[in-house]
C-alpha positions as CSV (number, residue, x, y, z in Angstrom):
1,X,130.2,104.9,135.3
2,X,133.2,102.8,135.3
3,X,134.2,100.0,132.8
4,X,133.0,96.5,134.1
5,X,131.5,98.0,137.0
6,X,127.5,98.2,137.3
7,X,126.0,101.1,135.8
8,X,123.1,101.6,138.7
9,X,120.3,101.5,136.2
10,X,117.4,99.3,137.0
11,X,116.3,99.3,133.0
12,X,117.5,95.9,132.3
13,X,115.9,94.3,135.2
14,X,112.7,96.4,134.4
15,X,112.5,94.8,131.1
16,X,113.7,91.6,131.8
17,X,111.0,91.4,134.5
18,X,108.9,92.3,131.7
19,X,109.5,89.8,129.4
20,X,109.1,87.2,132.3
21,X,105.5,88.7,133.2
22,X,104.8,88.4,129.5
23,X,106.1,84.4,129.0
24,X,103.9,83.6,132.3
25,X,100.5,85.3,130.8
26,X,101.5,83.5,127.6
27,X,101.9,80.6,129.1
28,X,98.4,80.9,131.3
29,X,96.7,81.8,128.2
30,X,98.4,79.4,126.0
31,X,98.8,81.6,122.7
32,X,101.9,84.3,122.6
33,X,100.3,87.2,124.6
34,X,101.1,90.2,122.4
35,X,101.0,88.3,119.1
36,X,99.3,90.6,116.5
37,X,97.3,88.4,114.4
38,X,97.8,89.7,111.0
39,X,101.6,89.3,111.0
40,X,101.3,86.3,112.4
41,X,99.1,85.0,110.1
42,X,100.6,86.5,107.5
43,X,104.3,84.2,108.0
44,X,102.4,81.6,109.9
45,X,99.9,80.4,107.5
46,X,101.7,79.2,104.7
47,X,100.3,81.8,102.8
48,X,102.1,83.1,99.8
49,X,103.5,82.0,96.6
50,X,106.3,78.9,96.7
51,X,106.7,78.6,93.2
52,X,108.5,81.7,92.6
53,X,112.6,82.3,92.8
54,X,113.7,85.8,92.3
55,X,116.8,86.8,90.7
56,X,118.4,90.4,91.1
57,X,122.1,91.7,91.1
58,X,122.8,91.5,94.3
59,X,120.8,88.2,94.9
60,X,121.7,85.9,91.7
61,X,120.4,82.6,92.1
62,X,122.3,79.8,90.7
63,X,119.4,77.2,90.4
64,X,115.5,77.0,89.8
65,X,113.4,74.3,90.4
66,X,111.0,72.7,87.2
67,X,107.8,73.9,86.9
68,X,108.4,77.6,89.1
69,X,108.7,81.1,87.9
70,X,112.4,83.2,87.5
71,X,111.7,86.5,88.2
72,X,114.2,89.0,87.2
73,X,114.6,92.4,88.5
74,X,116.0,95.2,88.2
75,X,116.7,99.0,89.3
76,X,115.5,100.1,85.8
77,X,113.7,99.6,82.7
78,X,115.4,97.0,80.5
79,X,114.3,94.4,77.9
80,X,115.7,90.9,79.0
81,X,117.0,88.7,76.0
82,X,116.6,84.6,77.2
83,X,117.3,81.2,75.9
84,X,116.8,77.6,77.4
85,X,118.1,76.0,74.7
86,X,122.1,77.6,74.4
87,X,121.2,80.3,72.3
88,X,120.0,78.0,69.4
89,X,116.5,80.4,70.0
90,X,115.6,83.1,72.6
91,X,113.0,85.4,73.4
92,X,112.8,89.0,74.2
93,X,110.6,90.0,77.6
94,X,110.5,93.7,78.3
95,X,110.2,94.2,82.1
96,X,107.0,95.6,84.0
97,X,107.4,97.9,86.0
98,X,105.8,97.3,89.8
99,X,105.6,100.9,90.9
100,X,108.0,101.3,93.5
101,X,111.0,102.0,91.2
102,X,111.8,98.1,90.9
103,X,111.2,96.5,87.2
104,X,111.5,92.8,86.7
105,X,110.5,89.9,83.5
106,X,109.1,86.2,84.5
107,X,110.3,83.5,82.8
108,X,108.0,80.3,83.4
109,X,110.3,77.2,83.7
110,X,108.6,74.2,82.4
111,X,108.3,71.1,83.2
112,X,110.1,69.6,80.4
113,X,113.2,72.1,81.0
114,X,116.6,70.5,81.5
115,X,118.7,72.8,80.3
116,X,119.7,76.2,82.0
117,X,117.9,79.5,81.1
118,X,120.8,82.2,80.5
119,X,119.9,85.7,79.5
120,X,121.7,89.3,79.6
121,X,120.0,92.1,79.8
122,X,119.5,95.0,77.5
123,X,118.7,98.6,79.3
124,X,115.8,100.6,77.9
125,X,117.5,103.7,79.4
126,X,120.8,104.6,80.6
127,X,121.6,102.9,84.0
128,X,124.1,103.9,86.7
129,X,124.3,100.5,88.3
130,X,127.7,99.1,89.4
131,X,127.4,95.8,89.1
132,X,126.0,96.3,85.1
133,X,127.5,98.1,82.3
134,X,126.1,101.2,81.4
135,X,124.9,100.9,77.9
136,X,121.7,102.3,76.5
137,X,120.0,100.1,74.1
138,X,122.4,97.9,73.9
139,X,123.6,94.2,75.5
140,X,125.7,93.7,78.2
141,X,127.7,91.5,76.8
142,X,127.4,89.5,79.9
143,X,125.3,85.9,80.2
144,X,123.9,85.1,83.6
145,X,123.2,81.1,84.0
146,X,120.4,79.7,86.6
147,X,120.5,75.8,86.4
148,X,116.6,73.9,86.5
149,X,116.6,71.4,89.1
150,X,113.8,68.7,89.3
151,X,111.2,70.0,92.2
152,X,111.5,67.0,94.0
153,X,115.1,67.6,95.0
C-alpha cells in the first residue's frame, strides 16, 4: 500500500453495495428493513419520563423547569442538604442508592417555586472524587444553584 493510492480491497464497495441493497428493500417494504422493534420502540414512542432533569458532577444543570423532578447523583452515599428559599429553611434528603454503584436524592420542584433550589452535599462516607472535597460527615462548603424556569418556556 501506498499513501493516496487505492488500497485493492473490495470491502468498501461490498458494504456500500450493502447498504444500497438494504435502502432498496426498505424502501419496497416501506418500514427500515433491519429495524429491531424494541429499540425502536423504545426511543420512538415517546415513551419515558419528561419531567425529570438530572444533575451530577460532570453534568450540572443550570436550570429546571416548574413542576419536574431534580435528581441528584452521585458516585457515593451522601445526605444532600437543600433550600428554595436562600437558606432561610432547608431540608436534609439522604440519597438511595440504585444498585449499580450510582446514588442520587429527588427534589420535586413545585409549581409555586420561583426561587432557585441550591444545596451542597454532605458524604456519608469518605469519597475520592475530584471534582468534591473529600470530607466525611461533613459539608462541602460548596452551594450548587439550578434556576426554576416556568415549563412553558
Amino acid at each position: 500500500m501506498r499513501a493516496g493510492r487505492p488500497c485493492g480491497a473490495a470491502l468498501p464497495l461490498m458494504w456500500a453495495h450493502a447498504e444500497y441493497i438494504r435502502l432498496l428493500r426498505s424502501f419496497a417494504d416501506g418500514a427500515v428493513f433491519d429495524r429491531v422493534e424494541p429499540v425502536a420502540s423504545r426511543y420512538l414512542g415517546g415513551r419515558g419520563r419528561k419531567d425529570l432533569e438530572l444533575w451530577k458532577p460532570t453534568r450540572q444543570v443550570r436550570a429546571v423547569n416548574r413542576g419536574d423532578t431534580l435528581r441528584i447523583q452521585a458516585p457515593a452515599p451522601f445526605r444532600l442538604r437543600w433550600t428554595h428559599d436562600e437558606w432561610q429553611t432547608h431540608s436534609d434528603t439522604d440519597s438511595a442508592d440504585c444498585g449499580l454503584n450510582l446514588h442520587f436524592a429527588d427534589i420535586g420542584i413545585g409549581d409555586a417555586q420561583h426561587l432557585p433550589i441550591r444545596f451542597t452535599f454532605y458524604w456519608l462516607a469518605s469519597v475520592n472524587l475530584p471534582t468534591f472535597r473529600r470530607q466525611q460527615e461533613s459539608g462541602e462548603g460548596q452551594d450548587y444553584v439550578v434556576r426554576v424556569l416556568d415549563s412553558n418556556v
